[in-house]
C-alpha positions in Angstrom: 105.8 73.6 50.2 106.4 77.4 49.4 109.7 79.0 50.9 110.2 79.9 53.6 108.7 76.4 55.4 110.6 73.3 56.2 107.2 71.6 55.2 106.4 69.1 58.2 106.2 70.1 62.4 107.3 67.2 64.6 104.4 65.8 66.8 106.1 63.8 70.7 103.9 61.6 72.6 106.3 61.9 75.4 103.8 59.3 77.5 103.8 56.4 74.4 107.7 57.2 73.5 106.1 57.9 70.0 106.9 60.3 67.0 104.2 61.7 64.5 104.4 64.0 61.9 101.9 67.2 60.9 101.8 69.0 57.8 102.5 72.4 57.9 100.5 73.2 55.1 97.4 72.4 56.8 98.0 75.5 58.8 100.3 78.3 57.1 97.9 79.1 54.4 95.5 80.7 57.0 98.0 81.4 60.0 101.2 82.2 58.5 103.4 80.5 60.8 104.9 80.5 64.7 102.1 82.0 67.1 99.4 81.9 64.6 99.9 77.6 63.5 100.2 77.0 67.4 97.1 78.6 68.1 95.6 76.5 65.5 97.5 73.3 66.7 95.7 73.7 70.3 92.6 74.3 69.3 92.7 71.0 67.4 94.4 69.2 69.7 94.6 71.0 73.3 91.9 70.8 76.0 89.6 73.1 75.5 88.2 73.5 78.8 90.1 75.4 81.9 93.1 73.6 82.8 96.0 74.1 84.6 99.2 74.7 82.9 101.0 71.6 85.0 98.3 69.7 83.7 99.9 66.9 81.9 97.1 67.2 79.1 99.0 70.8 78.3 100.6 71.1 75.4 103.9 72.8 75.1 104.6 74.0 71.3 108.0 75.4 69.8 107.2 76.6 66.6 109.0 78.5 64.1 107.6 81.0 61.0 108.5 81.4 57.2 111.0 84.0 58.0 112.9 81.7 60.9 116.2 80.0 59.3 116.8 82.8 57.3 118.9 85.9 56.5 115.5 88.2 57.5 117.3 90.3 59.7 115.4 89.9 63.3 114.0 87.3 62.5 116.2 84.1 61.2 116.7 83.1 65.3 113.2 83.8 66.6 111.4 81.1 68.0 107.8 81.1 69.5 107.3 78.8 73.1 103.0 78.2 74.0 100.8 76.5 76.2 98.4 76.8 79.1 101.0 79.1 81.8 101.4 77.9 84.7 102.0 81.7 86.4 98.8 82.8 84.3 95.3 82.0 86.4 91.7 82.7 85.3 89.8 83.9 88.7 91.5 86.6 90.3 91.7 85.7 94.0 91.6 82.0 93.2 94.5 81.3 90.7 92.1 78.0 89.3 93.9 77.7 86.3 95.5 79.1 83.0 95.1 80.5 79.7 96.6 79.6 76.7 99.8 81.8 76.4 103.2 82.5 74.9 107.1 83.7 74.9 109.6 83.6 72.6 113.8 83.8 72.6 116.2 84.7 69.8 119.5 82.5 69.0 120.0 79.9 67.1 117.3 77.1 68.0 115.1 78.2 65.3 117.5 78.5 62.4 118.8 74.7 63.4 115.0 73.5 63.7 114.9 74.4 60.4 117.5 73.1 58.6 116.6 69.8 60.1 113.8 69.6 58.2 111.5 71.4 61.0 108.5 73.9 61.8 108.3 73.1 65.1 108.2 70.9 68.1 104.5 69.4 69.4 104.7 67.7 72.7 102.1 66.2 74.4 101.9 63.8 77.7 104.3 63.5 80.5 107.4 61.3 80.3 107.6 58.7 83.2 111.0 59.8 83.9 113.0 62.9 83.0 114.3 62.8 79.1 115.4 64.9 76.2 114.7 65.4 72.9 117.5 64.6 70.0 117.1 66.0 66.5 119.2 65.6 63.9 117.6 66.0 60.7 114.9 63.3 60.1 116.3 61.3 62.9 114.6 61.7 66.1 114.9 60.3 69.5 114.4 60.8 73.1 117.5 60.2 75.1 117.8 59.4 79.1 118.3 62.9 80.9 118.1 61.1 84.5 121.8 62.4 85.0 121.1 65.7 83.6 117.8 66.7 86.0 119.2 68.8 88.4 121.9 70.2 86.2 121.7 73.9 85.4 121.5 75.1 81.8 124.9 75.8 80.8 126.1 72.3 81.8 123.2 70.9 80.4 123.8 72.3 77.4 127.7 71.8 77.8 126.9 68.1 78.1 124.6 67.4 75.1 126.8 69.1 72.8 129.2 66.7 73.8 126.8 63.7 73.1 125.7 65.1 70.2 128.9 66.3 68.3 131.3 63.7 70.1 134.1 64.4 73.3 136.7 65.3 71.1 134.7 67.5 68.3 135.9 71.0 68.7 133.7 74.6 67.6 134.2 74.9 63.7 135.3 71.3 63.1 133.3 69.1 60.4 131.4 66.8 62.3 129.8 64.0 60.3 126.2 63.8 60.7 124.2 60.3 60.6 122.9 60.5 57.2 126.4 61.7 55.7 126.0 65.0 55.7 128.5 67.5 57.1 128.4 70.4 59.9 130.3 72.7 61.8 128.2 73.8 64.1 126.7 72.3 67.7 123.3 71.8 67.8 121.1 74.7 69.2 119.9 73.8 72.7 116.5 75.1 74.3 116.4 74.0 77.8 114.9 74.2 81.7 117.2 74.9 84.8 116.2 73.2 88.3 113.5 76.5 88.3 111.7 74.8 85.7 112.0 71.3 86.8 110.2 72.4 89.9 107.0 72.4 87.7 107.0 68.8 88.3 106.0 70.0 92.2 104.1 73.1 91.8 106.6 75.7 90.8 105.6 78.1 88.3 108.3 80.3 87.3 110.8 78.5 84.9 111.6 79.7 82.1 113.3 78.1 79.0 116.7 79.1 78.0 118.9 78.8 75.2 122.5 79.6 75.5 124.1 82.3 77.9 121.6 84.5 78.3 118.3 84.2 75.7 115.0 83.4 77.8 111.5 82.8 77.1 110.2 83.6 80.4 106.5 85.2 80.6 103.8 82.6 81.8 106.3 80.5 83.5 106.5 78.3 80.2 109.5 76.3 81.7 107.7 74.7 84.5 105.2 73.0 81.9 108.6 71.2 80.6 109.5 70.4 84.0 106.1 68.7 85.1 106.1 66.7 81.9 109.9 65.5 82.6 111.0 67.1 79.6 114.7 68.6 80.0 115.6 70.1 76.4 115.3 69.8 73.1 118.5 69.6 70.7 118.6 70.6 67.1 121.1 69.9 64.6 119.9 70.6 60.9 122.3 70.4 57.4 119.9 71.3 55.0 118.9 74.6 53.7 115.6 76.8 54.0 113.9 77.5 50.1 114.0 80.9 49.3 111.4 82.1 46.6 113.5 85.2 46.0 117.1 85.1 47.3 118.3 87.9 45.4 115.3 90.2 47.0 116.0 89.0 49.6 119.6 89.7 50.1 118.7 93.1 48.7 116.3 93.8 51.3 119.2 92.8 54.0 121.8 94.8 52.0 119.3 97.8 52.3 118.6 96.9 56.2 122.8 97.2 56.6 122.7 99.8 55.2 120.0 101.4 57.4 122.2 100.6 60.6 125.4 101.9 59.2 124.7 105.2 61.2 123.8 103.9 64.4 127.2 101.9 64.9 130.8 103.2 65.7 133.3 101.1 64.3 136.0 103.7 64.8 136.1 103.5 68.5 138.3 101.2 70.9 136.5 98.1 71.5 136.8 99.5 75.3 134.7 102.4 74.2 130.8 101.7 75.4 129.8 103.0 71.7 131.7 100.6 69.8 129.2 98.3 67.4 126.7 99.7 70.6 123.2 99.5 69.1 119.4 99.5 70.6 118.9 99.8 74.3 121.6 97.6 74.9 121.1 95.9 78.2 118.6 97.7 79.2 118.8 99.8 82.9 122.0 100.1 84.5 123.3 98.8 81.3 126.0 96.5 82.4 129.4 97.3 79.9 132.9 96.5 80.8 136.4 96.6 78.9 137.1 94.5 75.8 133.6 92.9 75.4 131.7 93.1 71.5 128.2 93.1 70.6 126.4 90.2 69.5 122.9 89.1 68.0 120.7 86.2 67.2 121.2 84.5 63.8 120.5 86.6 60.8 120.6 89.7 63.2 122.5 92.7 62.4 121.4 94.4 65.3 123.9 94.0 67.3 122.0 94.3 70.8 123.2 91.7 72.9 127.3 91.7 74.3 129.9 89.0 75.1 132.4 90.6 77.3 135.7 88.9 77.8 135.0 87.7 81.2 132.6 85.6 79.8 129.5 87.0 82.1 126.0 87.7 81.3 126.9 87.0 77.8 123.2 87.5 75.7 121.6 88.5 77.8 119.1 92.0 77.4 116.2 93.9 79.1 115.0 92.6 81.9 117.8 89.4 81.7 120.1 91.8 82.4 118.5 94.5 84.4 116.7 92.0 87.1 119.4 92.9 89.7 121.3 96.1 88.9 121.0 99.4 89.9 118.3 100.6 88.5 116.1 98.4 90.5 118.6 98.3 93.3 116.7 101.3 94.8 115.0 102.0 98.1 112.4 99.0 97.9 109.6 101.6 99.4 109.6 102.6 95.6 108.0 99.0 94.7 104.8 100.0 97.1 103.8 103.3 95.0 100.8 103.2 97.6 103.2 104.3 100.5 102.9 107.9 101.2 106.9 108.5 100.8 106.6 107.1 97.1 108.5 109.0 94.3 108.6 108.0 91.2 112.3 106.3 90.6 112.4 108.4 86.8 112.2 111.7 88.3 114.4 111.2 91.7 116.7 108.4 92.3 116.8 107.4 95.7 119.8 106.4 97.9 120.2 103.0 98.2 120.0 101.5 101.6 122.4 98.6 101.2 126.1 99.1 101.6 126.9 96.7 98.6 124.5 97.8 96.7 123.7 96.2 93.1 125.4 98.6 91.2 128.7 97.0 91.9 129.3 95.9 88.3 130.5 92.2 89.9 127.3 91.7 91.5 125.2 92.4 89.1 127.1 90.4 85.9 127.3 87.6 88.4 123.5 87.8 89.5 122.7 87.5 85.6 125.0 84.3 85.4 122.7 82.8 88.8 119.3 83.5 87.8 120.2 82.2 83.8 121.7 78.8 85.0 119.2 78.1 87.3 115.9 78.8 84.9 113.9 81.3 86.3 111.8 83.9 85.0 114.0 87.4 85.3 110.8 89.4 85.9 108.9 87.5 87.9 112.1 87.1 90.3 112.6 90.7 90.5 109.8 91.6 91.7 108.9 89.7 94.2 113.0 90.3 95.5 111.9 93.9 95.9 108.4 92.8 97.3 109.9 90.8 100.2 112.6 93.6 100.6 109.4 95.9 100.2 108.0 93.8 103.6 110.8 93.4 105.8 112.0 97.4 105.6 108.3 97.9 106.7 108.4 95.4 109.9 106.3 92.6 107.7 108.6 90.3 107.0 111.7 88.9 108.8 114.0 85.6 109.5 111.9 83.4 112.0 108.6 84.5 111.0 106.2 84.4 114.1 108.2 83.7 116.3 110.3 86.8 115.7 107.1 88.7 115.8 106.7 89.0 111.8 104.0 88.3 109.9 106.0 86.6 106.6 109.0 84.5 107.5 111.8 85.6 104.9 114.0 82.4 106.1 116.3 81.0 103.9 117.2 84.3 102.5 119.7 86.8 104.2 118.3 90.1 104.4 120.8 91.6 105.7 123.1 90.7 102.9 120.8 92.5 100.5 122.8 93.5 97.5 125.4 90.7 97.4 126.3 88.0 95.3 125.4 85.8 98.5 122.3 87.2 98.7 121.3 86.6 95.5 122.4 83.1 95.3 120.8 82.1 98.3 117.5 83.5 96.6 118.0 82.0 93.4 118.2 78.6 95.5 115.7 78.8 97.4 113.1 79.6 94.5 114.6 76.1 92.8 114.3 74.2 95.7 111.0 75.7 96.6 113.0 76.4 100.2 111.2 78.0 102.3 109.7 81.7 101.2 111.4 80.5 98.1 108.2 78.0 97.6 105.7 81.1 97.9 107.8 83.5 95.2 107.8 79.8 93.0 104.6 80.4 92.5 104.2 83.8 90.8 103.4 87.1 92.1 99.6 86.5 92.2 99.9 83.0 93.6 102.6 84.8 96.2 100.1 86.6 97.6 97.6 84.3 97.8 99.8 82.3 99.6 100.1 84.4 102.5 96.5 85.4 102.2 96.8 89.2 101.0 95.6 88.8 97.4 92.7 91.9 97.4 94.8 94.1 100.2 98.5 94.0 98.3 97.1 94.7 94.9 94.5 97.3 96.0 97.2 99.1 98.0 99.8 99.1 95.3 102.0 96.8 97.2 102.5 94.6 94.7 102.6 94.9 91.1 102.4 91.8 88.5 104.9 92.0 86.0 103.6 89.4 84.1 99.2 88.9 85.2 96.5 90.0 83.9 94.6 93.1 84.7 97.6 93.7 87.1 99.9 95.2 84.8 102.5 98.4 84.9 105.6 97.4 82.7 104.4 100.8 80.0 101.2 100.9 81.6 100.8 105.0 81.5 101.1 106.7 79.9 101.1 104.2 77.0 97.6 102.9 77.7 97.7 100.5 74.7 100.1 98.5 76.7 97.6 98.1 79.6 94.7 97.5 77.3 96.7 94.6 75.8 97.3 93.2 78.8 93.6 93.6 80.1 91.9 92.0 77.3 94.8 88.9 76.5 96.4 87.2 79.2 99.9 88.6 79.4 102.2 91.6 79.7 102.2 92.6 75.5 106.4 93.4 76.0 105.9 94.6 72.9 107.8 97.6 71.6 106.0 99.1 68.3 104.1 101.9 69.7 105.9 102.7 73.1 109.2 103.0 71.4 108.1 104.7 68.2 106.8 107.6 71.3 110.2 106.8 72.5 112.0 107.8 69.6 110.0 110.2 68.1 110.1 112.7 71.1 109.4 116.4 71.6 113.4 116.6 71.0 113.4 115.1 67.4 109.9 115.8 66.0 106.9 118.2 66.0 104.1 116.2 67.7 102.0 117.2 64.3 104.1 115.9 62.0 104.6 112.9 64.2 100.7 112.1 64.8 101.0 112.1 60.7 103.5 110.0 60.6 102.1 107.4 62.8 98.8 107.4 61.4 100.0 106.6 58.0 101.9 103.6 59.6 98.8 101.8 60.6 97.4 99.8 57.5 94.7 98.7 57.4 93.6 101.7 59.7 95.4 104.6 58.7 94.1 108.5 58.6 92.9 108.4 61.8 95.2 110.7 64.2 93.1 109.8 66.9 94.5 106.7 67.6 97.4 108.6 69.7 95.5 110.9 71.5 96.7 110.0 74.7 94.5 112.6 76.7 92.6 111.1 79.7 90.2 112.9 82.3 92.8 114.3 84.5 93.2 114.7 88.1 90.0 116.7 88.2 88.3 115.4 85.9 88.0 118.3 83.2 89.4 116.4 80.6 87.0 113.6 80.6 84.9 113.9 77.4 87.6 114.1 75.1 88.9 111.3 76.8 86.1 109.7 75.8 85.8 111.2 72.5 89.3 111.0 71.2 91.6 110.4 74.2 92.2 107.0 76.3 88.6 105.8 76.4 87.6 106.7 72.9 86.9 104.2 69.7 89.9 105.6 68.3 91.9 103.7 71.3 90.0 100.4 70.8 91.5 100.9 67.2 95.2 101.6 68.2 94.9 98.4 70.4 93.6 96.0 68.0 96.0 97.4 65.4 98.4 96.6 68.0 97.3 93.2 68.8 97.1 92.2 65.3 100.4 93.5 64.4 101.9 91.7 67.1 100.2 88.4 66.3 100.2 88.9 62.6 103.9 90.0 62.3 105.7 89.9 65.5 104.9 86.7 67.0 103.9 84.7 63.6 106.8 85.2 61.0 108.2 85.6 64.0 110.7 88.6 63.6 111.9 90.6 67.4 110.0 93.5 68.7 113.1 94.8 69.9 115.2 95.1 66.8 113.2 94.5 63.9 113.1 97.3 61.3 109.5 98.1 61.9 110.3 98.5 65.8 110.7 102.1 65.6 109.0 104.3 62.8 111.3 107.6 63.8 114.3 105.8 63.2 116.2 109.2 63.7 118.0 109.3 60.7 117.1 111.9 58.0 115.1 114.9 57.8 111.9 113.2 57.1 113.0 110.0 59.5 111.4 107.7 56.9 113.8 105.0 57.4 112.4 101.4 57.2 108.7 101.9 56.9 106.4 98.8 57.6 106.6 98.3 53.7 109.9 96.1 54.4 107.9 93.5 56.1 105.6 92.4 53.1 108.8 92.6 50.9 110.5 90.0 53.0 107.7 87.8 53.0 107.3 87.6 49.4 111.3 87.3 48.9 111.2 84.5 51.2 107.9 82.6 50.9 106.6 83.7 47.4 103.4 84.5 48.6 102.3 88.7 48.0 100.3 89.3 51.0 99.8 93.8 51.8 100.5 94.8 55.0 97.2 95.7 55.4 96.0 92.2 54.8 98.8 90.3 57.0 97.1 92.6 59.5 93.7 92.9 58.9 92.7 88.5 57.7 95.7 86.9 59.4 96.6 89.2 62.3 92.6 89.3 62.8 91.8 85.6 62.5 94.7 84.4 64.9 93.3 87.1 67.6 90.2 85.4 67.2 91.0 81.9 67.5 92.7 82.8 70.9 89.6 85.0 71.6 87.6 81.8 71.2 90.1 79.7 73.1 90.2 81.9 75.9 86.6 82.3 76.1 86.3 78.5 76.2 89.0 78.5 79.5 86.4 81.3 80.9 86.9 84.7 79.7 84.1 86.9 80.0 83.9 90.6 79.6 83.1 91.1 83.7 86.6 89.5 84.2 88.5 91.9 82.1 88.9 95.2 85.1 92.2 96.4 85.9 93.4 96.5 89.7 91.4 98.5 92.0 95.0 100.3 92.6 95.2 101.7 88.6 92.0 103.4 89.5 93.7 106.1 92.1 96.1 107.8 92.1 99.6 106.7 89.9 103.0 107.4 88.9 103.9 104.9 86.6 107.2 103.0 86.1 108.1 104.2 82.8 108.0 107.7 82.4 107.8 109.8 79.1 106.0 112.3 77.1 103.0 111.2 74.3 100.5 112.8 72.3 97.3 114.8 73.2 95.6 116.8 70.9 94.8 120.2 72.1 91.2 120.8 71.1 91.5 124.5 72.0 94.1 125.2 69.4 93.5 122.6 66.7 97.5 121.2 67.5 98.9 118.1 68.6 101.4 118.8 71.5 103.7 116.2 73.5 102.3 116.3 77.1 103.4 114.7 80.0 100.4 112.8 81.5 102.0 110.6 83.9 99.9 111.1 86.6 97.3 109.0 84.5 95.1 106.8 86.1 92.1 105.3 85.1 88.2 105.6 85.7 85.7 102.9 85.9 83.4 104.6 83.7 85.3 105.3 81.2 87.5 102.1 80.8 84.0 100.5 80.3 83.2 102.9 77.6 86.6 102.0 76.4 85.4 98.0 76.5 82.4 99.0 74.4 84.4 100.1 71.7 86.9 97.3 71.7 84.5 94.5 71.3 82.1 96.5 69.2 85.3 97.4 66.8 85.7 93.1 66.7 82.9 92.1 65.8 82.4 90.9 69.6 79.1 90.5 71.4 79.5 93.8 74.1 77.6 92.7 76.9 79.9 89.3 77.1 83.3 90.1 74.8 82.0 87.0 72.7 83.1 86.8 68.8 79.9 86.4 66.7 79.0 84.0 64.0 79.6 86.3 61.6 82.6 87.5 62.7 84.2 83.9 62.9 82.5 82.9 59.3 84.0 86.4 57.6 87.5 84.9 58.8 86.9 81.0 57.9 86.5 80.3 60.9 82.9 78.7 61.0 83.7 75.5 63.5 84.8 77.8 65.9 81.2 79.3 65.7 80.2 76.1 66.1 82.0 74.8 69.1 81.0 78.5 70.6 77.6 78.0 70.2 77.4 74.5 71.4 79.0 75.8 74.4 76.6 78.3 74.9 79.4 80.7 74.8 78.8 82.7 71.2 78.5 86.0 70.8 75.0 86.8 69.7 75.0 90.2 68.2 78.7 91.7 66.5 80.4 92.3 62.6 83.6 93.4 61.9 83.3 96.7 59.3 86.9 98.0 60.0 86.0 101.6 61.2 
């Protein structure tokens, strides 16, 4: 097996009790590894048709890619989580089932995957009673976990280090393993709280943790572990990962170092908030205190997480650590950006309407710490907490329901204790024990409104918006369109970061706009010279600007292009070797350092690979063959669950008026003077027309049929991937006009 691959990824037939074994091989040739293998896996051995994802024929995958296990930086900790989501749905209005999906957490579950001799984790059928997963190198079992269901995830975990390692082994001790060999480590534990075991019921929001604070939450993955009875999965590994190049490869990390040197201050007091402070930290209202240090994932030099003395909300980042702070401790009338007293929360911060408000640094460490050791999604939680606090300031909602002369009935939860550890506990509860209003935010924010029978009036009025649907989406929406697209035409918020954060770190106060539209369009191999891609002009409010929108701007080919560069960089790269979006070296191309801010171009990326696995594949290839094919199988996949191009509309809401959540300045090309500017277009919003247009040249650009957003033949052929024609066409379902040329 080349480097980079433990060689073999472990199959569990949780209903038989029974262990296989599948060859990685088989797969990594033509899908490289972690998001691209398990797309491959479930077409070969998922249901095709559409399921729900608490349908024990699901299949929940933990895979790894050639770069996992390693000293990659941002990468040797990555793992990839899939299956049918339980929070995903593919009738809007009806929530009738899922589409194939994905998440991912850093740590150390992938490295110790590895080193026991792993890819990845298959399991398949539902367990007759609750049970978890033992690995220790080639030796696999599936232990009792009847006294652990109901635990949260830090005494989960507490306990099966303990079973694993021994009561009296200690952190750093040799521990014997049962073939001989020797470790010091515990194993690496990825796990569900009591949110995800609430799958087994109907809940949909669990996510799976690992650790103090690292989550794979999006799609509610955690609550397909729950209604198969599986607790966690334990990894303990002694052996090594093959390296086809060490030397490059500890070259390309000593380079890496060397890049980050600049962004970290190892001069100040460790009570100093820039000491070792690197990336976004924890994200808004970033929650430092005294004597705490920076951490990161295995192999990461990054730096992006903390571990603070007090021992709260270690790990934990972005929306982990933001869910309940100040930042979204706001007035909740900012949530409804229908409501004629919105104002955008970037451009005028509120006054909080609580007394203890989030901000109080105890609350909102403590809230982290609640929401991680109970297993629930951080995103999906948040906003439906400001949804319902959304209702009952405007007379919706209330305790007692009808009879108190309220619509919603907010009972367990005490709203007048909004902003308080009690508050949040209570509402962390409820949403485990499906208590109450608890059960209705269980179910995701689309199934949430459903619930109470206000699907088509909260989303048309801006009432709600889904953090983590499809078609509903907001997190970068505008003026970073490519976000949105993403979302429209997968099944998922991207949460991404190449492109928004290159904008983001670029900026009108670093850079010329012209020299950064250069410098982005030589980034994007295979499809680079074309400037157009970040033209980010759209019609405006009255509509003047609408044929370069359509020509260059939001609604142009040269869009389409941006997004499936985007896509296939994300599945290629991102999500497939895997390496993090938020700290890899690619992440941002204006790294800010020197006058040409060339630091860490995307030529790192094929360097590693080769180091690592041996094999020479361009950028442009890793893009354009792998990152292409994997976007098709899941195309194909998807269509099979029920996508069609009439689906794929945005929210009636996106077509009015906006301000959007995340607000910055992008590109537009000014046609009257022949320069790029940075503009600030964050009134954006979206016409039906054009985002049509916009569809056109998406699928056309694909080699997709346009009237239905089916792959053709010869699209699937030109990528190997001829018995995916097949099962289209049998299915009435391929694409009958469509060929990829690249331009």
């Amino acid at each position: 097996m080349a480097g980079g691959y433990a060689g073999k990824i472990l199959q569990v037939d949780l209903t038989n009790r029974t262990f296989g074994t599948i060859d990685t091989a088989e797969y990594s040739d033509k899908f490289f590894g972690g998001h691209g293998i398990g797309q491959a896996i479930f077409w070969d051995r998922g249901p095709h048709e559409n399921i729900d994802g608490l349908d024990p024929r699901n299949i929940a995958m933990v895979l790894t890619g050639p770069l996992a296990g390693t000293l990659a930086p941002s990468s040797g900790g990555r793992v990839e989580h899939m299956g049918v989501a339980p929070n995903s749905y593919t009738k809007k209005g009806e929530m009738n089932g899922g589409w194939l999906s994905r998440s991912g957490h850093g740590g150390r579950v992938a490295t110790q995957l590895k080193q026991a001799g792993w890819d990845g984790v298959i399991i398949e059928g539902k367990a007759s009673s609750p049970v978890w997963l033992n690995i220790i190198n080639d030796e696999v079992t599936l232990e009792d976990a009847s006294d652990l269901w109901g635990l949260d995830t830090w005494l989960t975990q507490e306990e099966i280090w303990r079973r694993v390692t021994g009561f009296t082994h200690r952190w750093g001790e040799w521990l014997k393993l049962p073939d001989g060999s020797f470790k010091t480590q515990r194993p690496a534990v990825t796990l569900i709280g009591p949110g995800g075991e609430s799958g087994m019921v109907g809940g949909r929001v669990g996510n799976i943790g690992s650790e103090g604070g690292r989550g794979a939450g999006e799609g509610g993955l955690g609550s397909i572990w729950g209604s198969k009875n599986l607790k966690a999965i334990s990894a303990l590994g002694s052996a090594g990962v093959e390296i086809a190049d060490p030397k490059a490869l500890m070259d390309l990390r000593v380079a890496h170092m060397e890049w980050l040197k600049p962004q970290i201050n190892l001069d100040a007091p460790t009570d100093d908030p820039t000491f070792r402070q690197l990336g976004f930290g924890l994200g808004p209202g970033s929650l430092l205190e005294p004597n705490r240090l920076s951490s990161s994932c295995d192999s990461c030099a990054g730096m992006c997480t903390r571990r603070s003395l007090s021992g709260t909300s270690n790990d934990a980042q972005c929306s982990a650590a933001s869910w309940y702070s100040d930042y979204y401790g706001k007035d909740a009338i900012w949530y409804w950006r229908g409501h004629p007293d919105y104002v955008d929360p970037w451009t005028e911060v509120r006054p909080l309407t609580v007394t203890d408000s989030p901000a109080t640094p105890d609350v909102r460490h403590t809230s982290i710490d609640i929401r991680e050791r109970a297993g629930l999604d951080a995103r999906q939680l948040r906003e439906l907490m400001n949804t319902i606090r959304s209702l009952y300031e405007q007379g919706t909602a209330g305790p007692g329901g009808a009879a108190n002369g309220f619509e919603i009935d907010t009972d367990p939860l005490p709203m007048e204790k909004a902003g308080t550890v009690e508050f949040v506990a209570k509402y962390v509860e409820a949403v485990a024990n499906r208590e109450g209003i608890g059960e209705a935010v269980s179910l995701g924010m689309p199934r949430f409104c459903l619930h109470y029978g206000k699907h088509k009036e909260w989303y048309e009025q801006g009432r709600v918006l889904d953090p983590a649907g499809w078609g509903y989406e907001f997190h970068h929406f505008s003026p970073n369109i490519e976000w949105g697209y993403y979302d429209l035409v997968t099944e998922r918020d991207s949460n991404e970061h190449s492109i928004s954060s290159t904008m983001s770190s670029a900026s009108e106060a670093l850079v010329d706009a012209n020299f950064a539209v250069q410098r982005f369009s030589e980034m994007c191999a295979p499809y680079t010279g074309d400037p157009y891609m970040f033209d980010y002009t759209w019609q405006g409010q009255d509509g003047s600007g609408m044929a370069q929108a359509l020509n260059t701007g939001i609604y142009s080919r040269h869009k389409a292009k941006e997004v499936v560069w985007m896509i296939q960089h994300g599945m290629g790269y991102i999500q497939s070797a895997p390496v993090c979006c938020w700290r890899n070296m690619n992440n941002n191309w204006f790294s800010g350092f020197g006058p040409e801010f060339t630091a860490y171009q995307p030529t790192e990326l094929p360097q590693l690979v080769k180091a690592i696995t041996g094999k020479d594949i361009s950028y442009a290839d890793q893009h354009e063959v792998i990152g292409r094919r994997i976007m098709n199988i899941r195309r194909a996949i998807h269509i099979l669950q029920g996508r069609h191009r009439d689906q794929e509309v945005f929210s009636d809401f996106f077509y009015g008026k906006f301000q959007n959540f995340q607000r910055k300045t992008v590109t537009t090309y000014n046609e009257s003077t022949g320069q790029w500017e940075w503009s600030d277009v964050n009134d954006m919003n979206m016409d039906r027309d054009g985002v049509e247009t916009w569809k056109d040249h998406y699928y056309d650009f694909n080699g997709w049929d346009t009237e239905n957003g089916y792959p053709s033949r010869a699209t699937l052929e030109d990528l190997d991937l001829g018995y995916v024609a097949d099962e289209l066409e049998s299915a009435g379902k391929l694409g009958a006009t469509g060929e990829y040329t690249g331009t």
